[in-house]
C-alpha positions, 0 to 999 in steps of 0.5 A, a space after each residue: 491435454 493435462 488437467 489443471 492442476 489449481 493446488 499445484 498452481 497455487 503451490 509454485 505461486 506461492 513458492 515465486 511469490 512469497 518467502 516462508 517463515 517458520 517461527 516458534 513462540 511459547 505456548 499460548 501466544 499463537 491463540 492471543 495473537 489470533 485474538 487480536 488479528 480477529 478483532 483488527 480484522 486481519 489474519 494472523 499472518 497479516 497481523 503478525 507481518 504489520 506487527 514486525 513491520 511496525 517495529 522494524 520502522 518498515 512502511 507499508 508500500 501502499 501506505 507510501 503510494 497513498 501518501 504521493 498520490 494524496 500530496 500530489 493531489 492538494 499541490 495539483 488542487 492549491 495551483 487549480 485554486 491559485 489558478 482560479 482566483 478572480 484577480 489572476 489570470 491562469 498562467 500555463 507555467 503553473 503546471 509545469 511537466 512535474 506536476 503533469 508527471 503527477 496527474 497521470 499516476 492519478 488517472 
């Protein structure tokens, strides 16, 4: 049986799994731009993708995610709330199947 081969491995990953850029900027930008990617505690390749990002209006997938989840959360919290007022009796219509859909993304 052969050898594992982990660089070999981490090359075919990182060939299906990300696509290269190669880019060229004058002198000296790529150690300003190492600067501020330190000081935000990110890699110069993370900093420069948020950067382009950023300004081609692209949201960060996760941030999306964060962003339903914590919305689904408050109106499952504001029914839950409704729902245990003294003067009303809890009504099962209140969580209807989407609000269900929701709570299983957040199990």
């Amino acid at each position: 049986m052969a050898e594992f081969n982990k660089i070999k491995y981490n090359n075919e990953y990182n060939k299906q799994s990300y696509d290269r850029i190669n880019l060229m900027t004058e002198k000296g930008k790529k150690s300003q731009w190492s600067e501020k990617a330190k000081a935000a505690g990110l890699s110069l390749n993370a900093y420069i993708t948020r950067a382009v990002d950023n300004y081609a209006g692209i949201e960060n997938f996760t941030k999306v995610e964060e962003k339903a989840k914590e919305e689904a959360r408050r109106e499952v919290l504001a029914k839950v709330a409704d729902a245990l007022k003294p003067d009303k009796q809890p009504d099962k219509s209140d969580f209807d199947e989407d609000i269900k859909k929701r709570l299983q993304g957040l199990i």
